[in-house]
C-alpha positions as CSV (number, residue, x, y, z in Angstrom):
1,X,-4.5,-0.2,1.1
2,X,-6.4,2.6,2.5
3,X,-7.6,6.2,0.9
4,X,-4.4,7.6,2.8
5,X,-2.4,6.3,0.1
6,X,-2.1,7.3,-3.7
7,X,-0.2,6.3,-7.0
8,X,3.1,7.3,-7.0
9,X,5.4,7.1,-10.4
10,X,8.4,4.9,-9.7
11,X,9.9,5.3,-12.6
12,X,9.6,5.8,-16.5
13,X,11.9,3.8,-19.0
14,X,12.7,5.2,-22.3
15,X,13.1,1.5,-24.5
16,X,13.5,-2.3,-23.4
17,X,14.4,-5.3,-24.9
18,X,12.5,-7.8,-26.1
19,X,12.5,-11.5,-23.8
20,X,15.5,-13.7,-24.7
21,X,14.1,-17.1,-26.0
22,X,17.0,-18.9,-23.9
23,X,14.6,-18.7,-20.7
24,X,12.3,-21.7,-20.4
25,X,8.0,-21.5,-20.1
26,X,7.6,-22.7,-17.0
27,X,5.0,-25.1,-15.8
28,X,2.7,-24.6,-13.0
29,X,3.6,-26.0,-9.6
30,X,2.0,-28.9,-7.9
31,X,1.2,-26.8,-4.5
32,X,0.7,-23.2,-6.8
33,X,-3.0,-23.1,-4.6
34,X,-1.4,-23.7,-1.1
35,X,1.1,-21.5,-2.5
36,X,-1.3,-18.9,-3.2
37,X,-3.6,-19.3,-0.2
38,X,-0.7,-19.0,1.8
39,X,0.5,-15.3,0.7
40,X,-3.0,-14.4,0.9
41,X,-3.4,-15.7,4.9
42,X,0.1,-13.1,5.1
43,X,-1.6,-10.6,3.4
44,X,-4.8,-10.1,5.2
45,X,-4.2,-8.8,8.6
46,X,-4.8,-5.5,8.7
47,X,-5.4,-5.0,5.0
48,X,-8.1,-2.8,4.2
49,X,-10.0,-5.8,2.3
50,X,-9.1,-8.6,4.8
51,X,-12.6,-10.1,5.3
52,X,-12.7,-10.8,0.8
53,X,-8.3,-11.7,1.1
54,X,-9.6,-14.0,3.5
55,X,-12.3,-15.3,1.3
56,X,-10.2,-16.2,-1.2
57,X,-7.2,-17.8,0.8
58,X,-10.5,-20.5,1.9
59,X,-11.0,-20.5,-1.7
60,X,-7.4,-21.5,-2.9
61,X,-7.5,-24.5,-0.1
62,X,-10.5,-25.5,-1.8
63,X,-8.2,-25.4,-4.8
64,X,-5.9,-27.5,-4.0
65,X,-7.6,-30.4,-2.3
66,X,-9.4,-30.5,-5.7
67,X,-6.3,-30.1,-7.3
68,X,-4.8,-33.1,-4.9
69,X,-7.8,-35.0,-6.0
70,X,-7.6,-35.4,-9.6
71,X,-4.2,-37.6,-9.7
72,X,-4.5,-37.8,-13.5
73,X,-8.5,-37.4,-14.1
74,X,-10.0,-34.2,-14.3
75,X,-13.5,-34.2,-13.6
76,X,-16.4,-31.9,-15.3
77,X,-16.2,-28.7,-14.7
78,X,-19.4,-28.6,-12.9
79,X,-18.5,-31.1,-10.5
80,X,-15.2,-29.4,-10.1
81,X,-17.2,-26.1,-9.1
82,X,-20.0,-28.1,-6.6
83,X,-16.9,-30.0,-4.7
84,X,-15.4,-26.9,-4.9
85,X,-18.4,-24.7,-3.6
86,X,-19.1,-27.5,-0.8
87,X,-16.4,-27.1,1.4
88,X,-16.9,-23.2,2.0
89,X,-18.6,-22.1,4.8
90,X,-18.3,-18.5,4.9
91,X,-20.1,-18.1,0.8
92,X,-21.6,-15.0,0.7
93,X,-25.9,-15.1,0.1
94,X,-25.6,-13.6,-3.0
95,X,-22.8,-16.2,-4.2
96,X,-24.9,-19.0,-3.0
97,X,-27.8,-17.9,-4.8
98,X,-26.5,-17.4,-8.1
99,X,-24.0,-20.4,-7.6
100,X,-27.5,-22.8,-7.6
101,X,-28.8,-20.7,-11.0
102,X,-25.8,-21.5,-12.9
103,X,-25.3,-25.1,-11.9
104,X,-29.1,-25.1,-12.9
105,X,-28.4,-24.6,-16.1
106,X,-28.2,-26.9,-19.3
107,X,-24.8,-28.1,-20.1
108,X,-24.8,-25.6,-23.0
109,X,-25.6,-22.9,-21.4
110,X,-23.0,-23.5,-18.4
111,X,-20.3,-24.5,-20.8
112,X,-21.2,-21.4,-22.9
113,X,-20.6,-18.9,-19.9
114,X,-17.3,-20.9,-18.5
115,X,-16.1,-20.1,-22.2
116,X,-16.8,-17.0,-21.8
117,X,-15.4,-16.1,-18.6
118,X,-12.3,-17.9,-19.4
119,X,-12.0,-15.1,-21.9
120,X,-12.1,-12.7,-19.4
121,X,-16.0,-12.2,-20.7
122,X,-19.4,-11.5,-18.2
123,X,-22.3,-9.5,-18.1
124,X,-22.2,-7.5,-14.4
125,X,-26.3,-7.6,-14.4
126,X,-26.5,-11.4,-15.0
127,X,-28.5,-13.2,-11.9
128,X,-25.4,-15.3,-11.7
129,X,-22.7,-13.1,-11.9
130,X,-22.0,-13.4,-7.9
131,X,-21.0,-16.8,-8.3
132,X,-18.3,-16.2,-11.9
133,X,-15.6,-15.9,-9.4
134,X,-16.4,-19.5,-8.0
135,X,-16.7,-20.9,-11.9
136,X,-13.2,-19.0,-12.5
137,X,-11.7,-20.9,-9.5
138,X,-12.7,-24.2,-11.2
139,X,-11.8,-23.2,-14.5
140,X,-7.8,-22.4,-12.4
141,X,-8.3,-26.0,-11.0
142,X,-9.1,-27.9,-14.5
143,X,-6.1,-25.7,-16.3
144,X,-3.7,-26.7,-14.0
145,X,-4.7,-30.0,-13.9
146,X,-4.3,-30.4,-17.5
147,X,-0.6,-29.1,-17.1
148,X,0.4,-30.9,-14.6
149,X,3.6,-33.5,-15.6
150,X,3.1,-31.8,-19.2
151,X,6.2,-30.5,-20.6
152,X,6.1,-27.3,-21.3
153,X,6.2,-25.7,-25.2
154,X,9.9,-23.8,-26.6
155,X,9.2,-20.6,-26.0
156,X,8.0,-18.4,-28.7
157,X,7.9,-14.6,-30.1
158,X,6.0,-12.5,-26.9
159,X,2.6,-12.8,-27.0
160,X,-0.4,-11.9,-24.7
161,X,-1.8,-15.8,-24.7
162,X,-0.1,-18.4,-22.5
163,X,1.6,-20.7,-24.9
164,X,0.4,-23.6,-22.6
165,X,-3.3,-23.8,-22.6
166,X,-4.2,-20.2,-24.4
167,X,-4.8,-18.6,-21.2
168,X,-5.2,-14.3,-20.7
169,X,-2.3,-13.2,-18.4
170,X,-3.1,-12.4,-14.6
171,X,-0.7,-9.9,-14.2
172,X,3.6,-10.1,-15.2
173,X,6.6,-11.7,-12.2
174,X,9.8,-10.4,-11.9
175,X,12.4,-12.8,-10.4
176,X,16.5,-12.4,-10.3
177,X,17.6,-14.1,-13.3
178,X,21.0,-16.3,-13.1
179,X,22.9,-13.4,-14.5
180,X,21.5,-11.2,-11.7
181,X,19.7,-9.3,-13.4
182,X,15.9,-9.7,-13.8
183,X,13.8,-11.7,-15.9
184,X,10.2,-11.2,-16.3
185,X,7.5,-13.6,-16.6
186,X,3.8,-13.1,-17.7
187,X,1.4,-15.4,-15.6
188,X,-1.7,-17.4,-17.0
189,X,-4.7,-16.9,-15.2
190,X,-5.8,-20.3,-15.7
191,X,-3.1,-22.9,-15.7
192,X,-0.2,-20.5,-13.8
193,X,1.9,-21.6,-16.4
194,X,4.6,-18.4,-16.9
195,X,5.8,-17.7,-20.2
196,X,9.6,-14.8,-20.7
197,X,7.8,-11.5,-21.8
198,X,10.3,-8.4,-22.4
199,X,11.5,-6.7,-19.3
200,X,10.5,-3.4,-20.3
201,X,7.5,-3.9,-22.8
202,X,3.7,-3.4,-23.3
203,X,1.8,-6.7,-23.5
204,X,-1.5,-5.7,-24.8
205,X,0.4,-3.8,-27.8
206,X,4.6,-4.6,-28.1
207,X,5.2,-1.0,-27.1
208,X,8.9,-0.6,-25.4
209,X,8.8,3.6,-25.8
210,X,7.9,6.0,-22.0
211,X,6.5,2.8,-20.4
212,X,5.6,4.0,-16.7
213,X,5.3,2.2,-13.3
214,X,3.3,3.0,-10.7
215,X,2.8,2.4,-6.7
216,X,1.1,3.2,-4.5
217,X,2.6,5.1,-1.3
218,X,1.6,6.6,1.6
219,X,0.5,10.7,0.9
220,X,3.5,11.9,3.4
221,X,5.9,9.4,1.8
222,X,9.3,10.5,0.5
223,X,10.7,7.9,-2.2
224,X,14.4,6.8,-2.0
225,X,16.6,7.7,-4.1
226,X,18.2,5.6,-6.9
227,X,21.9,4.3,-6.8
228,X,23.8,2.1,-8.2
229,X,24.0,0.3,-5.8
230,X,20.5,0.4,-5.0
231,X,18.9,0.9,-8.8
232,X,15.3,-0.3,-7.2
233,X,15.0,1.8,-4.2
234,X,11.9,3.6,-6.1
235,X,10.2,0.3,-7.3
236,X,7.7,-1.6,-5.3
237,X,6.9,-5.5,-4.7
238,X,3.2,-4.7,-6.3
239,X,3.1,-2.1,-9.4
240,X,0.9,-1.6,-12.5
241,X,3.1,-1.2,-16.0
242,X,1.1,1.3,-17.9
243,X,1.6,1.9,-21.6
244,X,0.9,5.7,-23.0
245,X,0.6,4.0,-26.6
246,X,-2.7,1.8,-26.1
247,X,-3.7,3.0,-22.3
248,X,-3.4,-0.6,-20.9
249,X,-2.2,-1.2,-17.3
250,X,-0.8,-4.5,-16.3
251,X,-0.1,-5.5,-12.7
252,X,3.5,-6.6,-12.1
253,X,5.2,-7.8,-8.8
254,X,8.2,-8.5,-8.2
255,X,10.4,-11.1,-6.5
256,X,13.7,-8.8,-6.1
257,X,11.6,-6.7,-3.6
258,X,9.7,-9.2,-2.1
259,X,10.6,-13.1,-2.1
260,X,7.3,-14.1,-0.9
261,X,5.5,-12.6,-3.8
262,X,3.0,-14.7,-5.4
263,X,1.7,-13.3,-8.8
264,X,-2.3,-14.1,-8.1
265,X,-2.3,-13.3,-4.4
266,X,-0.8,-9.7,-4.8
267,X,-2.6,-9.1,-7.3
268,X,-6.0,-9.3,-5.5
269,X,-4.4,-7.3,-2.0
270,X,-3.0,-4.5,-4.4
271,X,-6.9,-3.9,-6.7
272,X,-6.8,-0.1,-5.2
273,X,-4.0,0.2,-7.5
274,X,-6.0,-1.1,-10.6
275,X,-8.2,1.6,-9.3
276,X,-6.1,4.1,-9.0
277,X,-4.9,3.8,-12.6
278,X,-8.1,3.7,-13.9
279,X,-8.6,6.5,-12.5
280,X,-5.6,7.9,-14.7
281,X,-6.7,6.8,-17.6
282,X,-5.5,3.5,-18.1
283,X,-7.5,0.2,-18.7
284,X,-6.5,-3.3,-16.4
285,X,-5.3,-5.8,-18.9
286,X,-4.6,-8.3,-17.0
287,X,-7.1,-10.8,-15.8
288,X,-8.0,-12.5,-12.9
289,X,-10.6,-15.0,-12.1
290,X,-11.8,-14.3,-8.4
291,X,-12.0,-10.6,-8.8
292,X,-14.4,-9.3,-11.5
């Protein structure tokens, strides 16, 4: 995205119901890195932020070969972030640099700030903050390791925590259920395990009341209208659901506009949208590991 663009509302919603419990939590996929590496290799050219999108596709190969690796065995977290750290060439200085403080530290220490940033928790000023993304990545790589061939939990009442390893959500998916009509997921940050989440509903705070959706546009752009035939025209692949109750913002894309949507991917190619709603007021509740 580029400073010629801005938020643009796509649409408010009055009221929404809550998820039905028929639709299944669904397990991470055994490629969800190639996956994601993938959209982001689609994404980059020409983006605005192609160099980092680029950075992070190298990253989710890393990902997976770790992933591919593991066949049943997970290894220590701070093996999983040296293999994983190993086979990039293009690491920034300042990641390299703080990457060798924090596998320099004690095993407390380590595990205490992995903890932490699985809870979407850092300090910005810490010496090793430049390599949290890199931790994050291996912290994706043991979560959905652990889920692998594990069958996924009944779904339960909607919460904010991924009922499959107690994950924060990275941002919500909307895919064509088989009724048509669309289903919404939220997606773990950790494990991409996806868990049904109300269609029209506030995460942080159960909210279903003047939920609004925003996208950003081109300045000289003039939105479709809305038919029925066409009820979407206004809505975008990438959007952030913001709630006027507790000021949260959570990024959403959205299969029904975009098949080759992957939750993790466009979210990181769509952060001047976070931006831009921060900028209105709003706070980004979702969380995702390789962009702090």
């Amino acid at each position: 995205m580029s400073h010629s663009q801005a938020i643009l509302p796509a649409e408010a919603i009055a009221a929404g119901a809550a998820p039905s419990l028929s639709l299944p939590v669904l397990g991470p996929e055994p490629d969800v890195f190639a996956r994601r590496a993938a959209r982001l290799a689609q994404l980059a050219p020409g983006h605005g932020m192609e160099a980092y999108l680029r950075l992070c596709a190298a990253i989710c190969r890393r990902q997976q070969a770790l992933l591919e690796r593991c066949d049943g065995e997970t290894p220590p977290l701070r093996a999983l972030l040296v293999q994983l750290a190993a086979g990039l060439d293009d690491l920034p200085a300042a990641a390299g640099d703080a990457l060798r403080q924090l596998t320099a530290l004690d095993d407390a220490a380590f595990e205490r700030h992995a903890g932490q940033l699985a809870e979407g928790a850092f300090d910005a000023g810490s010496p090793i903050f430049a390599a949290l993304p890199l931790l994050g990545a291996a912290l994706q790589v043991r979560a959905v390791a652990r889920q692998l061939g594990r069958t996924p939990p009944a779904p339960a009442a909607q919460g904010e925590r991924c009922p499959c390893c107690g994950g924060l959500p990275l941002a919500s998916l909307l895919v064509r259920g088989d009724s048509g009509h669309a289903s919404r997921y939220a997606v773990c940050s950790l494990c991409a395990s996806a868990w049904p989440v109300g269609r029209v509903r506030c995460l942080g705070c159960g909210n279903s009341r003047d939920l609004r959706y925003y996208r950003a546009a081109a300045l000289d752009e003039t939105p479709e209208t809305a038919t029925r035939q066409t009820p979407h025209a206004r809505r975008g692949a990438q959007e952030v659901e913001a709630c006027d109750a507790c000021r949260a913002a959570l990024k959403q894309v959205s299969r029904l506009q975009d098949p080759a949507v992957e939750p993790a991917a466009d979210d990181l190619a769509s952060l001047t949208l976070d931006m831009l709603a921060g900028e209105a007021g709003y706070a980004r509740l979702g969380f995702n590991p390789l962009f702090l």
